[in-house]
C-alpha positions, 0 to 999 in steps of 0.5 A, spaced: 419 220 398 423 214 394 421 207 397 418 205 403 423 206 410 424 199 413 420 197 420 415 201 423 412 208 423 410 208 429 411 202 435 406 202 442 407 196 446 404 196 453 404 204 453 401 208 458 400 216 456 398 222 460 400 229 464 404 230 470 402 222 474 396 222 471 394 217 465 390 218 461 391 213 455 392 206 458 396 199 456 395 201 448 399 196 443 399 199 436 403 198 430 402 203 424 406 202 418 410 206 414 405 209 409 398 207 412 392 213 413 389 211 420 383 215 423 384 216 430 376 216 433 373 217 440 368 222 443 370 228 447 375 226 452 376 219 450 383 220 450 385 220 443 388 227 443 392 225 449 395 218 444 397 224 439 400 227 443 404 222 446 408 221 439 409 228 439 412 227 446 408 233 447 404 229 453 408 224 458 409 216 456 408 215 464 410 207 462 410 202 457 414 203 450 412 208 444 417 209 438 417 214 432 419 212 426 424 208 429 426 212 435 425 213 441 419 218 442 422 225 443 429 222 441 429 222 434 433 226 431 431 229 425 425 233 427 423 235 420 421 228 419 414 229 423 409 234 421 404 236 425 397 240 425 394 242 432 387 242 433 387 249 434 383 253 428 387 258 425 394 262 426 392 269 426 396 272 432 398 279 434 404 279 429 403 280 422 405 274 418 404 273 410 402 266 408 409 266 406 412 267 413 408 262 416 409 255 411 416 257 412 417 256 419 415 248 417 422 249 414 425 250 421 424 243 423 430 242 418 435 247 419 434 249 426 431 256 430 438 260 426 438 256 419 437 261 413 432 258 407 435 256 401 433 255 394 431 249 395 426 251 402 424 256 398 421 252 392 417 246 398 414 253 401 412 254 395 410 247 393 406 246 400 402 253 399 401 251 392 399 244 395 392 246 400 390 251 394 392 257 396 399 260 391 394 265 389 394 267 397 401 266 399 404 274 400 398 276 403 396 276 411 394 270 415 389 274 418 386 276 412 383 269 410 378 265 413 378 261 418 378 254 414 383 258 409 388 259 415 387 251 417 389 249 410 395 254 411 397 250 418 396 244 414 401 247 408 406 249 415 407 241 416 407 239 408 413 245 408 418 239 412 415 233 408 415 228 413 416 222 413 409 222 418 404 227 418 399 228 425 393 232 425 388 234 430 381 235 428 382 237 422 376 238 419 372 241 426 370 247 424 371 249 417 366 250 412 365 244 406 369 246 400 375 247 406 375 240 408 374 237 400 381 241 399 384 238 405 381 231 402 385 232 396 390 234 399 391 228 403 389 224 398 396 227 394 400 226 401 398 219 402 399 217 395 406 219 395 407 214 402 407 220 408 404 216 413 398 219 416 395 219 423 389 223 423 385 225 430 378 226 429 370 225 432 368 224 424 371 222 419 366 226 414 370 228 406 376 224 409 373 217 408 377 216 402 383 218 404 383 213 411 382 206 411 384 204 418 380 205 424 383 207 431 377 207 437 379 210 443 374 209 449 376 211 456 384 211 455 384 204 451 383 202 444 377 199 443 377 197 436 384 197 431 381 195 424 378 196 417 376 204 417 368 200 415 368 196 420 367 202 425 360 204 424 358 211 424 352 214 428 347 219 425 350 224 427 356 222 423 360 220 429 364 213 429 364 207 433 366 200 432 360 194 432 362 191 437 367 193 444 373 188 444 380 189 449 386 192 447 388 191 440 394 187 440 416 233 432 417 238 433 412 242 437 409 248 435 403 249 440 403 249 448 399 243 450 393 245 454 393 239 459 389 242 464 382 239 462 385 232 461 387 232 468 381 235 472 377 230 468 382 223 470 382 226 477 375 225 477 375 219 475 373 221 467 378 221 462 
């Protein structure tokens, strides 16, 4: 990226965010800059995939404002500026694909469905599977990596757009130790070069270095927005703030799996 874009990289005020009717975030403000590296932390069914999801228009704003890099959320209108990595873990699938195939599907979000890759696509194809530590593995089928190997490859597939603003969703859950060393290194490198990022997890584990700001969802509220040492982990590795406070003042490749948010708000979880 060259410099900083002005306001913004994502603006919440007020912003309730859920499934059909049901709220499963509510009454969120948050602001994050262009460039910061913010954890989004919270338990199983806090609520905090249901936020991620709100910024990529892949769940409901139900009420309130939420924009994306100056938009509207939904309405921006260079899709490509958002890269997304969705918690499911790997990209196996009954269509054979090679490295190569899959990474340059993150290229569409600038082109379209019906756009050709250029040279210059190529090239950040390239660059992207070079990125996670992988040229060496780029002609052969996804389904002949491992499991932590085919994260690295969803990762690259969001690099290939280069965004101005990356989401990620557990991004280390499930993967093996040298996998989520090479995904730090990797975010350490994007982060430098200004690319805001957001990343969703219940640990912060090899990626402490990379992220400075945390983010606590607790029962669809922000329960802590600070300094990421200042959200104290457990023994198990899991984050929670010191102390409870009130609220603090792209493109889409996955189906969303909503079902299990819902049951829960329903019967009066979240």
């Amino acid at each position: 990226m060259s410099g900083t874009p002005a306001g913004d990289a994502l603006r919440l005020r007020d912003a309730s965010i859920g499934y059909g009717d049901v709220a499963i975030v509510q009454g969120v403000d948050l602001t994050v800059a262009h460039g910061e590296a913010v954890a989004v932390l919270g338990s199983n069914g806090s609520g905090k995939t249901t936020l991620a999801r709100g910024l990529l228009g892949l769940a409901a704003v139900l009420g309130g404002e939420v924009q994306v890099l100056g938009a509207p959320v939904g309405r921006l209108r260079e899709r490509g500026r958002i890269g997304y990595v969705p918690q499911r873990h790997t990209v196996s699938g009954a269509v054979p694909a090679t490295v190569r195939e899959v990474v340059g599907v993150g290229r569409l979000a600038r082109h379209g469905l019906l756009g050709r890759l250029r040279p210059a696509d190529r090239a950040a194809v390239a660059d992207a599977v070079t990125a996670v530590g992988l040229a060496d593995r780029i002609g052969d089928p996804v389904a002949s990596l491992s499991g932590g190997q085919q994260r690295r490859v969803l990762v690259a597939r969001a690099l290939a757009a280069e965004p101005e603003l990356l989401v990620m969703d557990e991004p280390t859950a499930g993967v093996d130790a040298a996998s989520q060393e090479a995904l730090a290194a990797v975010l350490a490198d994007v982060s430098t070069a200004g690319t805001t990022l957001v990343v969703v997890t219940h640990e912060i584990g090899p990626l402490s270095g990379v992220l400075s700001r945390a983010v606590v969802v607790d029962h669809g509220r922000i329960r802590y927005d600070g300094p990421l040492a200042g959200a104290q982990p457990t023994a198990g590795g899991h984050c929670h703030p010191d102390q409870p406070a009130g609220p603090a003042a792209g493109y889409r490749f996955d189906q969303p799996r909503v079902t299990i948010d819902v049951a829960a708000a329903r019967n009066g979880g979240h």
